[in-house]
C-alpha positions in Angstrom: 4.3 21.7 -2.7 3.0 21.7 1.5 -0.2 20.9 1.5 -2.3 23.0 3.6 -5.4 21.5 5.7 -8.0 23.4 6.9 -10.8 21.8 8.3 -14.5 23.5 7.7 -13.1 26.6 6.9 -12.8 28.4 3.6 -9.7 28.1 1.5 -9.3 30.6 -1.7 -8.6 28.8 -4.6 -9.0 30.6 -7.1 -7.6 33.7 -9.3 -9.8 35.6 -11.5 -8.9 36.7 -15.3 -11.6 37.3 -18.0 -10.6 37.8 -22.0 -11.9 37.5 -25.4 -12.3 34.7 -26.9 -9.8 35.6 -29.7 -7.1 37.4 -27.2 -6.3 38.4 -23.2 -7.9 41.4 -21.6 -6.7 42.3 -18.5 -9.6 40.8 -15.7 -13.1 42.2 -15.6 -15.6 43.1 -12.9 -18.3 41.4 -15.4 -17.4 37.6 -15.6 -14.9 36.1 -13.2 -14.4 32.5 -12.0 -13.6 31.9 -8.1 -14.8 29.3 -5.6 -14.4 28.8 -1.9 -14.6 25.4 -0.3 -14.0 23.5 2.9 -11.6 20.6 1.4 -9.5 18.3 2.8 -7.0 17.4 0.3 -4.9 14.2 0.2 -3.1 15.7 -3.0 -2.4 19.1 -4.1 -5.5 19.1 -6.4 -7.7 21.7 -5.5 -10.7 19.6 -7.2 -9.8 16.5 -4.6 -10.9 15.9 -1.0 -12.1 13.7 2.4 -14.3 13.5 4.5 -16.4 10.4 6.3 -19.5 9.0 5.5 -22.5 11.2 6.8 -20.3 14.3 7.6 -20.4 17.6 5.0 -18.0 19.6 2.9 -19.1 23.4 2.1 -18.9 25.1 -1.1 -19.3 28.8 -2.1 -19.1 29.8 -5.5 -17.6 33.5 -5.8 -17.9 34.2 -9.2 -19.4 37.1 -11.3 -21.0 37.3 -14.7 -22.5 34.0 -15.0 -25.7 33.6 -16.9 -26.4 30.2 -15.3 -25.1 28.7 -12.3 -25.7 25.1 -10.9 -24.4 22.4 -8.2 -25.1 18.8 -8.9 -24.7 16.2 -6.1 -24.9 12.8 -6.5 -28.3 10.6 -5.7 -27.9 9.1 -2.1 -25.9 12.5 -0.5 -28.0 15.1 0.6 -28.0 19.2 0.3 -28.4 20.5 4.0 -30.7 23.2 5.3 -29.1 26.4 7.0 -28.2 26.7 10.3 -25.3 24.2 9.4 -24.7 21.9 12.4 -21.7 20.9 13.7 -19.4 19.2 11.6 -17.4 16.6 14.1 -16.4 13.2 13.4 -18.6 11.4 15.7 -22.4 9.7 15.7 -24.3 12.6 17.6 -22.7 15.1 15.3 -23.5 12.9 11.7 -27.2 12.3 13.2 -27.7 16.1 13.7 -26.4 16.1 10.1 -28.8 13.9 8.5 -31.9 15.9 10.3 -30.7 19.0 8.1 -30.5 16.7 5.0 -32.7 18.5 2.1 -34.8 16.0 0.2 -33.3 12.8 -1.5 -34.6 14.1 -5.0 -33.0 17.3 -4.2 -29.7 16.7 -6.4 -29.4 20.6 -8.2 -29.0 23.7 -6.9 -28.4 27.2 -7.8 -27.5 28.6 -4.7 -24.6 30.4 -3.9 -23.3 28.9 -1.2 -24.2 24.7 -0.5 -23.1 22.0 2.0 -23.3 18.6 1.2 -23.9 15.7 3.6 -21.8 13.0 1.5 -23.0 8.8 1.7 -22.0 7.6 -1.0 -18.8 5.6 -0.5 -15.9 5.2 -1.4 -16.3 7.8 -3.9 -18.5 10.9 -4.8 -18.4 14.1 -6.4 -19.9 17.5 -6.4 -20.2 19.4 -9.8 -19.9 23.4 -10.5 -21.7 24.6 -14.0 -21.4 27.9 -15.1 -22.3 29.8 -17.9 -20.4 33.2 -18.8 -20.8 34.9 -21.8 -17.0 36.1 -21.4 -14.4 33.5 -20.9 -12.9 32.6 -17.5 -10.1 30.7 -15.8 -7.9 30.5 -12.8 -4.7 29.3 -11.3 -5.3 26.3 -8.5 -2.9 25.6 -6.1 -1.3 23.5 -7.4 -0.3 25.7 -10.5 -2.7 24.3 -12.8 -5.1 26.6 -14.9 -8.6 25.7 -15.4 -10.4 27.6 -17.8 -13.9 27.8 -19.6 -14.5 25.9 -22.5 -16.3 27.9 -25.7 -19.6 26.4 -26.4 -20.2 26.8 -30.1 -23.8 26.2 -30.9 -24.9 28.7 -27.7 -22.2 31.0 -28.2 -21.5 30.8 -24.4 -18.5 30.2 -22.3 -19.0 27.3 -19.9 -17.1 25.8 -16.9 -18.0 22.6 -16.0 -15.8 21.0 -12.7 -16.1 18.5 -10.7 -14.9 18.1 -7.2 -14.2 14.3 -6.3 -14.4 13.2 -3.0 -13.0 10.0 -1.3 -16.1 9.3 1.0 -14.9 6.7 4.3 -17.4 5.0 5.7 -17.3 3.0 9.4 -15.3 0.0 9.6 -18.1 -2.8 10.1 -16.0 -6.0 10.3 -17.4 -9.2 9.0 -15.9 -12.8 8.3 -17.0 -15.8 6.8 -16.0 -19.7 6.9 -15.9 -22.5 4.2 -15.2 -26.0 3.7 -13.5 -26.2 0.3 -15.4 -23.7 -1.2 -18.9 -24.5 0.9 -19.6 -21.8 3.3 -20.3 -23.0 7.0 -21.1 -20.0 8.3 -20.7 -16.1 8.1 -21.4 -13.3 10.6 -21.1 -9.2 10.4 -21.5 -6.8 13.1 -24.6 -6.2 14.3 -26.4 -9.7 12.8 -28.2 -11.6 14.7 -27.0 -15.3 15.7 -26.4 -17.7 12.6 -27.4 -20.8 15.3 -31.8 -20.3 15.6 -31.4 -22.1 19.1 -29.2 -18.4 20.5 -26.3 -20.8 21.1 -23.1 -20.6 19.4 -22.7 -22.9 16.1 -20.1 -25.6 16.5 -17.8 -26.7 13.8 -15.9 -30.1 14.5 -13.1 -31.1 12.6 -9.7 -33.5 12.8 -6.5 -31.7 13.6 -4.3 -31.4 10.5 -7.5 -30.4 8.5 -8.1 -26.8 7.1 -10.6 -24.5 6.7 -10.8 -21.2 5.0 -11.9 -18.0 6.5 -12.6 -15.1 4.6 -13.2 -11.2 5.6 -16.4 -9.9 4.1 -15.5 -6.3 6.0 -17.1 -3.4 4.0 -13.4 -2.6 3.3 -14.2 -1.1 -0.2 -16.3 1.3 1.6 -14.0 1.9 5.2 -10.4 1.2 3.3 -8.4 0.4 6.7 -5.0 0.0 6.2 -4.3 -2.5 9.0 -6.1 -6.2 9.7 -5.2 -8.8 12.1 -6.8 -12.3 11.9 -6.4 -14.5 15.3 -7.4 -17.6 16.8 -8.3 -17.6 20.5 -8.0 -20.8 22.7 -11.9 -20.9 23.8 -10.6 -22.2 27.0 -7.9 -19.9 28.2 -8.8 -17.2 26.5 -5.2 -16.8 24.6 -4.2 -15.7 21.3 -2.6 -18.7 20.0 -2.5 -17.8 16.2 -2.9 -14.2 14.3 -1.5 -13.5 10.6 -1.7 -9.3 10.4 -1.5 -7.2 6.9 -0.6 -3.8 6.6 -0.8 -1.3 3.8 1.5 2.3 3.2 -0.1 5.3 2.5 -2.5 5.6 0.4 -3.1 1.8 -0.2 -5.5 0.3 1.9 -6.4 -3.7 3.0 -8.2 -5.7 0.0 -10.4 -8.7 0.6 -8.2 -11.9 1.1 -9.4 -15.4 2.2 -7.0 -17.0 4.7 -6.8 -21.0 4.9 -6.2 -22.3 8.1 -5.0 -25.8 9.3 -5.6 -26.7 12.9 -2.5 -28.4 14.4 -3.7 -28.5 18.1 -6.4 -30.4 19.6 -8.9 -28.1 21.7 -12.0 -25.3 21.4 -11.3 -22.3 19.1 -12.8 -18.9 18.3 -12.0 -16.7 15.3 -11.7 -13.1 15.4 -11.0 -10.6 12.9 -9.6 -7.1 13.9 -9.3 -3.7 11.7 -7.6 -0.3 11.6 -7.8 2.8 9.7 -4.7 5.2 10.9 -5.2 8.6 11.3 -2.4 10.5 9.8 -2.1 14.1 8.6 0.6 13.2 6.4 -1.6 10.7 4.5 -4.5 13.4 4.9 -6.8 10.7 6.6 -7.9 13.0 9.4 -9.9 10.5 11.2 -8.8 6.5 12.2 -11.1 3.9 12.9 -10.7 0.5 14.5 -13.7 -2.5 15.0 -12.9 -5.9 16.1 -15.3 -8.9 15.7 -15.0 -12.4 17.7 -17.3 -15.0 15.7 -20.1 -16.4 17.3 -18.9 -20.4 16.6 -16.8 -22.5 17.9 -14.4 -24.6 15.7 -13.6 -27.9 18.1 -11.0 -30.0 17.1 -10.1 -33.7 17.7 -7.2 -36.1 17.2 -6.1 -36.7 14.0 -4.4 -39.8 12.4 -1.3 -39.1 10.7 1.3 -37.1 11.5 3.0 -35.9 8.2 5.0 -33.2 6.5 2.9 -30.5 4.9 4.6 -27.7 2.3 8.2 -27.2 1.3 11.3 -27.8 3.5 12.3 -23.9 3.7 15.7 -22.4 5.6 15.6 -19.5 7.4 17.5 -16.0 7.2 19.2 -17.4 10.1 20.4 -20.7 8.0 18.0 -22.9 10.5 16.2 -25.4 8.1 12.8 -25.9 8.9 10.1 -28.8 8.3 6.4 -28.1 9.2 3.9 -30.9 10.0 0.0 -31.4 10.3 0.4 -31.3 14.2 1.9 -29.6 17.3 4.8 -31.7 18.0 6.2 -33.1 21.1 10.0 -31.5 22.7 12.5 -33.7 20.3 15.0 -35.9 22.1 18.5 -35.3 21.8 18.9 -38.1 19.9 16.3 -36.6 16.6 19.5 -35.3 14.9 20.7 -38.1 14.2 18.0 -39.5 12.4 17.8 -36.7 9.4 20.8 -37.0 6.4 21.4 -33.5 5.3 23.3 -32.9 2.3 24.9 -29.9 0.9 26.3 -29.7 -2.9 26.3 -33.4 -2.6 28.3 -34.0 0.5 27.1 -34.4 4.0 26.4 -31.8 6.8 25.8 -32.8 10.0 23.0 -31.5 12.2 23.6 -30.1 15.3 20.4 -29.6 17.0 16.7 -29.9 16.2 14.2 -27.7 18.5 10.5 -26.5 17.8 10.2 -23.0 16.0 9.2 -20.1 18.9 5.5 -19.5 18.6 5.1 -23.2 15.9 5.2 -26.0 17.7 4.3 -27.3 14.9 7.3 -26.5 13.0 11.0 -28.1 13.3 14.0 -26.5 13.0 17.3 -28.3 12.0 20.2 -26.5 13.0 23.4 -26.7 10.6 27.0 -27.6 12.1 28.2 -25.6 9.4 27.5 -22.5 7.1 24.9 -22.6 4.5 24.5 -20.4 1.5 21.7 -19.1 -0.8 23.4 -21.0 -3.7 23.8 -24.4 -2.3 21.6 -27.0 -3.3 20.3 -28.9 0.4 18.6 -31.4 0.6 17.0 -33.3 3.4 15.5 -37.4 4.5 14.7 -38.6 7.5 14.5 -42.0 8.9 11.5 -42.4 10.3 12.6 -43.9 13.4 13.4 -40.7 15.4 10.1 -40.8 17.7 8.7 -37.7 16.0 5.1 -37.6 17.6 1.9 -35.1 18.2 0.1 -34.8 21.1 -2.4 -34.3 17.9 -2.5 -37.5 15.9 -2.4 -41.2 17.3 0.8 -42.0 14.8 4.7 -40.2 14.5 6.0 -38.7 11.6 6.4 -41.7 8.8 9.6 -41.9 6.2 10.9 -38.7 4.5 12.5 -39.1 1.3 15.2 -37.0 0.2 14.4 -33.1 0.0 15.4 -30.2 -1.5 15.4 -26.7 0.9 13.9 -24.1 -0.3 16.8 -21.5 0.5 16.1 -18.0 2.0 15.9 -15.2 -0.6 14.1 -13.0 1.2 12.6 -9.6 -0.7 13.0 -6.7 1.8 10.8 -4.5 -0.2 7.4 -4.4 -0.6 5.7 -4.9 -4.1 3.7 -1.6 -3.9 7.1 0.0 -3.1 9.2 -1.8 -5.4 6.5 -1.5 -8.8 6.6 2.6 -7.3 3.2 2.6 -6.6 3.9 4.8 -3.2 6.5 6.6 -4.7 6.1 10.6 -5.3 8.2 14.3 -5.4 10.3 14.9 -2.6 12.4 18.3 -1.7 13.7 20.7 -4.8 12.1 20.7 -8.1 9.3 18.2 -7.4 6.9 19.3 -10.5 9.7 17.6 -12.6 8.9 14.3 -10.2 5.8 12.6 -11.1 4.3 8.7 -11.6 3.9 8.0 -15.3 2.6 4.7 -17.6 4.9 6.4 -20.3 7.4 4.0 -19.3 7.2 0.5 -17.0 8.8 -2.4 -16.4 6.9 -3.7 -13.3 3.3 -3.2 -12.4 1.7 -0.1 -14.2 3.8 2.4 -13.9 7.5 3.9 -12.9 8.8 7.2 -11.2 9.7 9.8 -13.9 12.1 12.4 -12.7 12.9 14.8 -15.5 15.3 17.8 -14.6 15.9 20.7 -16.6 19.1 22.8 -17.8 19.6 25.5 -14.4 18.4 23.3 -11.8 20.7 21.4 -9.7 18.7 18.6 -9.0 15.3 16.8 -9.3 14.6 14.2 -6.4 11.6 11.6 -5.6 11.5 8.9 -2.9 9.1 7.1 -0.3 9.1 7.1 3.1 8.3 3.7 5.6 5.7 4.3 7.9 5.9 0.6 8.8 7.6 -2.7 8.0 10.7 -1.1 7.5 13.6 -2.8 6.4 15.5 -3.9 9.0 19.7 -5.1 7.7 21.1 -7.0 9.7 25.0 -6.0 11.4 28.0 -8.6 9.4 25.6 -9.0 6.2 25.9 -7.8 2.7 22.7 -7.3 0.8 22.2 -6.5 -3.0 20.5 -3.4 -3.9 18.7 -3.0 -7.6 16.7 -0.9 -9.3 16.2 -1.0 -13.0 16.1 2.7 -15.2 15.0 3.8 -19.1 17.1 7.0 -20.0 14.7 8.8 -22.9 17.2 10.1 -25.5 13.8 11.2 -27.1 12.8 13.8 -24.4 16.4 14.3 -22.2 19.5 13.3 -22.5 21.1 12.9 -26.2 22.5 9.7 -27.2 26.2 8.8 -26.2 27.7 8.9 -29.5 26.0 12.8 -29.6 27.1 13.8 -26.3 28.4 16.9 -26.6 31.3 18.3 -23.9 31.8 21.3 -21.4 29.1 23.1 -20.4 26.9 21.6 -23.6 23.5 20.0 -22.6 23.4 16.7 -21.2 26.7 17.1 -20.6 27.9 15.6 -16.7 24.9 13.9 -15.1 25.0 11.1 -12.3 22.0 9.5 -10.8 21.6 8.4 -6.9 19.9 5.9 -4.7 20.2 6.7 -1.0 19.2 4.4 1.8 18.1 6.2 4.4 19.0 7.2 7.6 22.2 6.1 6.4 23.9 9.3 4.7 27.1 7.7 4.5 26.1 5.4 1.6 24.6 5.8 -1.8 24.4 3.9 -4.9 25.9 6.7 -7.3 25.2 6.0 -11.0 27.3 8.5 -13.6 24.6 8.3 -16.3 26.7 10.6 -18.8 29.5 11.9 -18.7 32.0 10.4 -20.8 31.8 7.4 -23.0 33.5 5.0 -20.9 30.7 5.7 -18.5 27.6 6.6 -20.7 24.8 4.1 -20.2 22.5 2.3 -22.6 19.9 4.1 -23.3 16.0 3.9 -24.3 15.6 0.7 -23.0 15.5 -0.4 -19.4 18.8 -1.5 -17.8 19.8 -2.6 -14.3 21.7 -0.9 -11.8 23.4 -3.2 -8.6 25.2 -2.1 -6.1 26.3 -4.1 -2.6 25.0 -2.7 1.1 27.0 -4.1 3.8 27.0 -1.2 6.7 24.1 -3.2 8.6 22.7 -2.5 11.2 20.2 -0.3 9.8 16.6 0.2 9.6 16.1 1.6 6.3 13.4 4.5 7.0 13.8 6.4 3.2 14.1 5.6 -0.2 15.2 8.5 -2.2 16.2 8.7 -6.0 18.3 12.2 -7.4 19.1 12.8 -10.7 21.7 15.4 -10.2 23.8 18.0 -12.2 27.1 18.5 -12.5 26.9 20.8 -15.7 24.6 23.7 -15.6 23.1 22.6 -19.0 22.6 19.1 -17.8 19.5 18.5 -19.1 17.2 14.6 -18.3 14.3 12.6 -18.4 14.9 9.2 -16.4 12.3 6.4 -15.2 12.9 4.2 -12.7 11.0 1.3 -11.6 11.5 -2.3 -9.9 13.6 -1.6 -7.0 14.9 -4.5 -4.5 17.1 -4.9 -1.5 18.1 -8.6 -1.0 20.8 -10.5 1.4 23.9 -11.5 -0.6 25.0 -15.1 0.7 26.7 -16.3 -2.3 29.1 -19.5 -1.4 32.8 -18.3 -1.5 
């Protein structure tokens, strides 16, 4: 269904019928149900809405008939006096806002017509009670009916609705620093210094050690979807670090701790940067962005020991890599030489080592010869290749034989692949919806149900960012897992029937997107030599190989060849990974 955003000005929502309690009377003058408001919906229900912390949403209640009729706001947001102000996203506007806030113990009303100053984050409600002595409903937008409830003991007909709104306050970014656990220091903005001299704390440690910083950002209360952590050289002024997370859609950043090691010796600063995005797609009409440099300096000195830290890992470009507790000094030509490199238990000789771009902390072997996912690698070195750091006083000691970690590398992101983004998309989407009936990953799966008449019933998700990108010469294996209910759709296979029967000719599709050449076509039923399993979850793999692309769409079809074709599928845990399986 389009979605239809009108900002602070009335939408009609509702259409009015009044009828016994016993039987339908066409609608009467005496008790109807209607309501105006100002809502900004991120869904199509009429009952949802945004707005920002310490701007207003206006509701008029149109009804007729009622015996009683009350608003109920939450403690903490505020009823405002007439004339309304202006309602504009900025500070002047919200401050002229709060100076026509009502009382704070002014949380009912009976008036008509209200606007509410919302504060409370990151969610609050407004509530609608009415009393008719007649029962009342409508149809909302989105082609549900809500109706009055009988109320036995007063004889009355009530309706009793709540609007919920997601409330976004102002990014205020904060971050905090520990020492296993102990914190150091922490700073939001707008606190004062943490040193009581005015001068910037310093925090000396040995290069190779770590420390842990974590973001104490009101991002319950803002929800940004973007946040960049960085390190800043307090000397030059350059970025020489930053790890960034992103969220899709309606997800948004959650508090994370980041541990650090320091592999070069110098003067640091730590800085924390955060984004909402404004998009009308994902109906968050306003963005927001704060950045905060902390007020302490984390100086670092000469270490001892060079050493290997973490797993020996290769690359999606077969390089294998080995990262130390130090920047490392330009290897000589003759390094190579010095590492044993075995593949399926024979030996593979490296052609080249080099520092990673952008880690010189991290060295790359490079193979004289294809590896695959499914060999087993492993790795030694000498000790006696003059592997040093400008950051420790000693070179890189022994390294006993190693197995590589080999690249497997998911391409899609868990709130993608569990379908938590997932939703309708083109014809029929009321039979498209998320469900818990059925799972397999995470808490729910996409249900597409499609009826007998309808040609198809279609869901997907679309990248805003982080698409996939598939490489050109590479062939990647695409899964997805689906439950066919037998109980609710399609018969069992043994009970298919033929023709133009029910359930009769039915395939199922995964499309990559922009790529309308390909598409993982599934025949679900149609005749027992192809008839899947069904009421349990089963895997579907296919094989991509028309790189390159940048995957922009993921879209699901159950389609029907037979007019009667009649399904309820689920589908859940989808992957896209590189296929490099040794010949």
């Amino acid at each position: 269904m389009k979605k239809i955003h009108i900002l602070l000005s009335f939408i009609f929502l509702g259409l009015l019928v009044s009828c016994q309690e016993d039987e339908y009377e066409a609608p009467s003058s005496h008790s109807t149900l209607a309501w105006r408001t100002s809502l900004i919906s991120d869904s199509d229900d009429p009952l949802l809405a945004n707005t920002i912390k310490g701007n207003y949403i206006s509701y008029s209640d149109h009804s007729a008939g009622a015996i009683e009729h009350y608003w109920y706001i939450n403690k903490g947001d505020r009823f405002l006096k007439a004339p309304l102000p202006e309602n504009k996203f900025n500070d002047d506007s919200r401050a002229a806002i709060a100076r026509a806030a009502r009382s704070e113990n002014d949380t009912v009303s009976t008036d008509k017509a209200i606007a509410v100053a919302f504060y409370n984050t990151p969610v609050s409600s407004v509530r609608l009670y009415n009393v008719y002595k007649d029962s009342v409903s409508f149809e909302s937008v989105n082609g549900g009916t809500i109706s009055s409830e009988y109320d036995e003991e007063s004889g009355k007909w009530i309706v009793d609705k709540t609007f919920q709104v997601n409330v976004f306050d102002t990014i205020i970014p904060g971050l905090r620093i520990l020492d296993n656990g102990v914190e150091i220091t922490k700073y939001s903005e707008g606190d004062e210094q943490t040193n009581d001299s005015g001068e910037e704390q310093i925090i000396t440690l040995d290069a190779g050690n770590v420390i842990s910083f974590e973001d104490i950002s009101n991002v319950f209360a803002s929800r940004p979807h973007y946040r960049k952590w960085f390190l800043i050289d307090n000397v030059t002024g350059d970025t020489v670090r930053k790890i960034e997370n992103e969220t899709f859609g309606n997800a948004y950043i959650q508090p994370v701790t980041h541990d650090i090691m320091f592999t070069t010796v110098g003067e640091f600063k730590t800085g924390i940067e955060l984004k909402r995005i404004a998009d009308s797609e994902k109906n968050i009409f306003t963005g927001d962005n704060a950045n905060l440099i902390l007020p302490a300096i984390v100086k670092v000195g000469q270490g001892t020991n060079l050493s290997l830290i973490g797993n020996l890992t290769e690359t999606i470009d077969e390089e294998i890599e080995l990262t130390f507790n130090g920047d490392l000094d330009a290897p000589t030509a003759d390094l190579k030489n010095h590492f044993t490199v075995n593949v399926n238990g024979s030996p593979l000789a490296v052609a080249e080592t080099r520092l990673k771009d952008g880690f010189k902390n991290v060295l790359q072997l490079i193979m004289s010869d294809k590896i695959y996912q499914n060999d087993v690698v492993t790795v030694a070195y000498d000790g006696a290749g003059n592997l040093t750091s400008p950051a420790h006083s000693t070179e890189a000691e022994v390294i006993a034989e190693t197995t590589v970690e080999m690249f497997d590398k998911e391409y899609i992101p868990e709130n993608v692949a569990n379908m938590d983004l997932f939703g309708p998309w083109w014809r029929n989407a009321a039979h498209v919806e998320l469900s818990s009936e059925q799972f397999i990953r995470g808490t729910q799966s996409l249900k597409i149900a499609i009826e007998p008449g309808e040609p198809s019933a279609e869901g997907g998700y679309t990248f805003t960012s982080n698409k996939p990108e598939l490489l050109a010469g590479r062939t990647y294996t695409v899964k997805y897992k689906i439950y066919i209910d037998t109980q609710n759709g399609l018969p069992k296979p043994s009970e298919t029937p033929t023709g133009d029967d029910p359930s009769s000719l039915l395939d199922f599709q995964l499309f990559l997107l922009n790529d309308w050449g390909y598409s993982a076509t599934q025949v679900v039923q149609g005749t027992p030599e192809t008839d899947l399993e069904t009421d349990k979850w089963i895997t579907i793999e296919r094989q991509y190989t028309r790189g390159p692309r940048t995957i922009e769409k993921l879209w699901f079809r159950a389609r029907a060849v037979s007019k009667n074709s009649k399904a309820v599928i689920y589908v859940d845990d989808i992957s896209i990974k590189e296929y490099d399986i040794r010949p």
